[in-house]
TORPA-4810 file (N, C-alpha, C, O; in nm, 3 decimals):
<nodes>
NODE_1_8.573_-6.081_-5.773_8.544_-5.942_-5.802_8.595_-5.910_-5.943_8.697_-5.965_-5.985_X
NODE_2_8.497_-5.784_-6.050_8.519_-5.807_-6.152_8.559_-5.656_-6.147_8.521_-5.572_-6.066_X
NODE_3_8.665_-5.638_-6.276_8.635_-5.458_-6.325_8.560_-5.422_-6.378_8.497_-5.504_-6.445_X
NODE_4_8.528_-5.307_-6.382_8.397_-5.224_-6.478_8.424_-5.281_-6.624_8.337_-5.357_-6.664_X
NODE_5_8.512_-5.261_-6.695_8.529_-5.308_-6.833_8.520_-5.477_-6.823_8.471_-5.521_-6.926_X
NODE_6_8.550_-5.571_-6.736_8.503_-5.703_-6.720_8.337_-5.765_-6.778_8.289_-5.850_-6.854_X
NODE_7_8.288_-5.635_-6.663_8.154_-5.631_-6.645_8.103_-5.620_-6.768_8.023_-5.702_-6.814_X
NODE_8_8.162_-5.476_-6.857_8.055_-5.424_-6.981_8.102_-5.567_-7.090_8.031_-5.604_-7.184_X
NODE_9_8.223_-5.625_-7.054_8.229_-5.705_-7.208_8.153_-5.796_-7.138_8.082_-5.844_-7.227_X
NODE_10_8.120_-5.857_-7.025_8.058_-5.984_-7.020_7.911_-5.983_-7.041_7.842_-6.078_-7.076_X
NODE_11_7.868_-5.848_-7.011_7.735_-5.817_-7.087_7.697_-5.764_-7.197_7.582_-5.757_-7.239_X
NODE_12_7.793_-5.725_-7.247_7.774_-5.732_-7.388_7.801_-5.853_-7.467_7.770_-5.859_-7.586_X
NODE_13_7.855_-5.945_-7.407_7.857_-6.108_-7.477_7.745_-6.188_-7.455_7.689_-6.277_-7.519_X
NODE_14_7.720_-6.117_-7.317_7.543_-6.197_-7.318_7.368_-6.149_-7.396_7.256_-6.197_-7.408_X
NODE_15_7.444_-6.025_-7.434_7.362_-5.959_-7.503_7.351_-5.864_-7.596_7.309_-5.748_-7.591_X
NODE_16_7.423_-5.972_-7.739_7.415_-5.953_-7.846_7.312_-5.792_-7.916_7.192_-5.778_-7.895_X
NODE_17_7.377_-5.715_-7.976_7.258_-5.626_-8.019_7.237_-5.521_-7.939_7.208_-5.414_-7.993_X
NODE_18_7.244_-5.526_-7.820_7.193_-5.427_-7.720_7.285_-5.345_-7.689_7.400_-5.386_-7.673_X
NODE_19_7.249_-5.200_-7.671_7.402_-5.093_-7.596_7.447_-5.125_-7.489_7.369_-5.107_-7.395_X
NODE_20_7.572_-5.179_-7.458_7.611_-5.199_-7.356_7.751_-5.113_-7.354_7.825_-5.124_-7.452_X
NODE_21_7.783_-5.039_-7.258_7.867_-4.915_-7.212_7.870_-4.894_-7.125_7.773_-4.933_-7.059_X
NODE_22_7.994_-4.808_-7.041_8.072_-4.768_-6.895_7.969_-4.647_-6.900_7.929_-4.619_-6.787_X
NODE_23_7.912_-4.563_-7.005_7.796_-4.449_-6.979_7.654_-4.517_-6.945_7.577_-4.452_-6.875_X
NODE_24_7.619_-4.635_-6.986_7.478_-4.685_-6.887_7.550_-4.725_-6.752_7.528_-4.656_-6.652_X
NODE_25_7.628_-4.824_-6.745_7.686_-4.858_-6.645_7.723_-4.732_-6.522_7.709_-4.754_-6.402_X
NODE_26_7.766_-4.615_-6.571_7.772_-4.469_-6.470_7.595_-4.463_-6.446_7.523_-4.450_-6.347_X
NODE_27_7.576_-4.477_-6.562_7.420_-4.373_-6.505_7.322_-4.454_-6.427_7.223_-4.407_-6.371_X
NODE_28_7.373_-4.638_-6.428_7.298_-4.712_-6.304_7.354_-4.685_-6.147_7.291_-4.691_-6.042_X
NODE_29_7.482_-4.657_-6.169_7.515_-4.612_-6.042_7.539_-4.465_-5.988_7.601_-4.454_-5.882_X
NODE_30_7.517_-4.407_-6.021_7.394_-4.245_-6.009_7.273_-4.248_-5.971_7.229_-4.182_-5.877_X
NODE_31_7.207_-4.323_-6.040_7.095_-4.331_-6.004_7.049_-4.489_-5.863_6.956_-4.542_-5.803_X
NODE_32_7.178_-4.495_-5.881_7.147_-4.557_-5.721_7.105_-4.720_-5.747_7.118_-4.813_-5.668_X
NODE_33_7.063_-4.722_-5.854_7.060_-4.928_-5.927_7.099_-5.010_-5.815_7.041_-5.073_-5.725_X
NODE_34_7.282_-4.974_-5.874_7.375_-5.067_-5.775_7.462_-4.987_-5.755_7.481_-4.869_-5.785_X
NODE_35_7.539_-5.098_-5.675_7.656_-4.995_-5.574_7.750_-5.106_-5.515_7.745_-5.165_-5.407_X
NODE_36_7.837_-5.116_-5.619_7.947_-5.228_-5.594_8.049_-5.131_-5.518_8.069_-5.012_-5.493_X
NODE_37_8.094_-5.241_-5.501_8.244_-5.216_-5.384_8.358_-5.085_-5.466_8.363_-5.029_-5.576_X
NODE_38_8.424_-5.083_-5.359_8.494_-4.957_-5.421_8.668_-4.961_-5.355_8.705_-4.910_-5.250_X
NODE_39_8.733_-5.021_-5.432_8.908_-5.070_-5.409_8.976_-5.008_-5.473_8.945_-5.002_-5.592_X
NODE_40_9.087_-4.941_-5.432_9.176_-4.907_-5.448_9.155_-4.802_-5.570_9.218_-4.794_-5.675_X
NODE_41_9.024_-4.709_-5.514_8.977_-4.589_-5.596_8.916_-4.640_-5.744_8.910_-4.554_-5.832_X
NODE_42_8.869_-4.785_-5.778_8.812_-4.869_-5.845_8.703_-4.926_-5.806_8.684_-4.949_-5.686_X
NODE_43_8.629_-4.951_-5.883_8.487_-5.018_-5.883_8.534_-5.163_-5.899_8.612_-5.194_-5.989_X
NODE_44_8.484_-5.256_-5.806_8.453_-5.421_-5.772_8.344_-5.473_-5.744_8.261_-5.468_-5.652_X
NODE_45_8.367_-5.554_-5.899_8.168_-5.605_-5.861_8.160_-5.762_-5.851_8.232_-5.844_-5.908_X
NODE_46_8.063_-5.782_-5.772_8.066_-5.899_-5.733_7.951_-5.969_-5.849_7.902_-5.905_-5.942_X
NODE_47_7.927_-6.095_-5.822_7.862_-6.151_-5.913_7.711_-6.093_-5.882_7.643_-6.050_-5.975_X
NODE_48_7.660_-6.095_-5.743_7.583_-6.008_-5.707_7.519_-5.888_-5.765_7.401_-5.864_-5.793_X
NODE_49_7.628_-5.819_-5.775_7.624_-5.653_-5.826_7.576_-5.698_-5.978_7.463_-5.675_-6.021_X
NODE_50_7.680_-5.764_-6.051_7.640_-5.802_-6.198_7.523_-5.808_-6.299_7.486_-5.764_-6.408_X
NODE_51_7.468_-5.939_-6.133_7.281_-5.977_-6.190_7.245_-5.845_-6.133_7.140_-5.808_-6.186_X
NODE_52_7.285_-5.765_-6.053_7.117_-5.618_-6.020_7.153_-5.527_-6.092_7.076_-5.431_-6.098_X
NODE_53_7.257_-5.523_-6.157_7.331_-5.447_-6.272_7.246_-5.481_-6.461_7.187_-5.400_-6.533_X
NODE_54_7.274_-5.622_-6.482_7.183_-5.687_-6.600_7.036_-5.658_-6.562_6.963_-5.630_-6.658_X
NODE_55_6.980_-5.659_-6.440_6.855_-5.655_-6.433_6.785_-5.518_-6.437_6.670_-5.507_-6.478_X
NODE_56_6.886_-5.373_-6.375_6.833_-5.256_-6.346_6.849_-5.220_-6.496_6.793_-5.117_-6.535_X
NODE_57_6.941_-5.314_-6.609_6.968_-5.216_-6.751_6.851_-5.306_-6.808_6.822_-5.260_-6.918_X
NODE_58_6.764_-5.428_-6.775_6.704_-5.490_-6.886_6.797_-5.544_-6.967_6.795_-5.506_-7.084_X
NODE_59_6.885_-5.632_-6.933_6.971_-5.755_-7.008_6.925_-5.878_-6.952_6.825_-5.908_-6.887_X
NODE_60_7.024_-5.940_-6.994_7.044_-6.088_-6.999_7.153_-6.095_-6.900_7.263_-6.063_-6.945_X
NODE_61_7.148_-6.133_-6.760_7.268_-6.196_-6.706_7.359_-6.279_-6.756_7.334_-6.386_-6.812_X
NODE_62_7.517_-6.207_-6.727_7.570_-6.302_-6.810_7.627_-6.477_-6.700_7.634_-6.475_-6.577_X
NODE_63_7.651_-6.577_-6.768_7.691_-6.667_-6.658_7.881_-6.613_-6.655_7.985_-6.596_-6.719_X
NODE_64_7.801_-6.607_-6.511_7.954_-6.593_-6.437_8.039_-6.720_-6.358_8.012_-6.734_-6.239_X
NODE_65_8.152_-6.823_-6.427_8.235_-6.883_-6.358_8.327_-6.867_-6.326_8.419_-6.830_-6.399_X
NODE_66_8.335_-6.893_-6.193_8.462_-6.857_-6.141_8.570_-6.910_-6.166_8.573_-7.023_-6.118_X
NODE_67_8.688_-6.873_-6.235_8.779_-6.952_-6.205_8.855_-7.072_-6.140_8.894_-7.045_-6.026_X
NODE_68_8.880_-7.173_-6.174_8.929_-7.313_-6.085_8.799_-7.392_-6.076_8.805_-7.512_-6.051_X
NODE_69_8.658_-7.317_-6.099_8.544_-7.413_-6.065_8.522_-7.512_-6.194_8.521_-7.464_-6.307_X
NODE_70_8.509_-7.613_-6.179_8.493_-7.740_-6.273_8.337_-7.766_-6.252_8.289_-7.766_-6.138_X
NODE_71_8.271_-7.786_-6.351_8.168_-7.818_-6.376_8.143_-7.975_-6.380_8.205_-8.028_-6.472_X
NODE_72_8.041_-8.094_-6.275_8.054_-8.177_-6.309_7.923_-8.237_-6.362_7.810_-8.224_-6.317_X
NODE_73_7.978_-8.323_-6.500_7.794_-8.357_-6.556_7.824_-8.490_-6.550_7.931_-8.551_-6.549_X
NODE_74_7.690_-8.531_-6.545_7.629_-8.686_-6.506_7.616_-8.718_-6.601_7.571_-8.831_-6.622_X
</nodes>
């Protein structure tokens, strides 16, 4: 699970040029987009939420790894 400010820098790293902000990010979830989790009077978004989040603003998903995961190439 990510924070809201997690979220806006990781899409704004995936997408160079474009407005990315906690004011689009409010106004997708107003308007009902998405609707991540809600902890400890905080917004938690799952990787889930992320991509319908990049997709309801017209971005670029950003790649999300999780921590401890190792990538293995052939």
């Amino acid at each position: 699970m990510r924070s809201t400010k997690v979220v806006v820098d990781l899409l704004r790293g995936a997408n160079p040029g474009a407005t990315v902000n906690e004011d689009r990010v409010r106004h997708a979830i107003r308007r009902g987009l998405v609707a991540p989790e809600s902890f400890a009077g905080r917004l938690a978004w799952s990787e889930d939420d992320v991509a319908r989040l990049a997709a309801a603003l017209e971005l670029v998903p950003p790649a999300l790894d999780e921590p401890g995961c190792v990538a293995v190439t052939g």
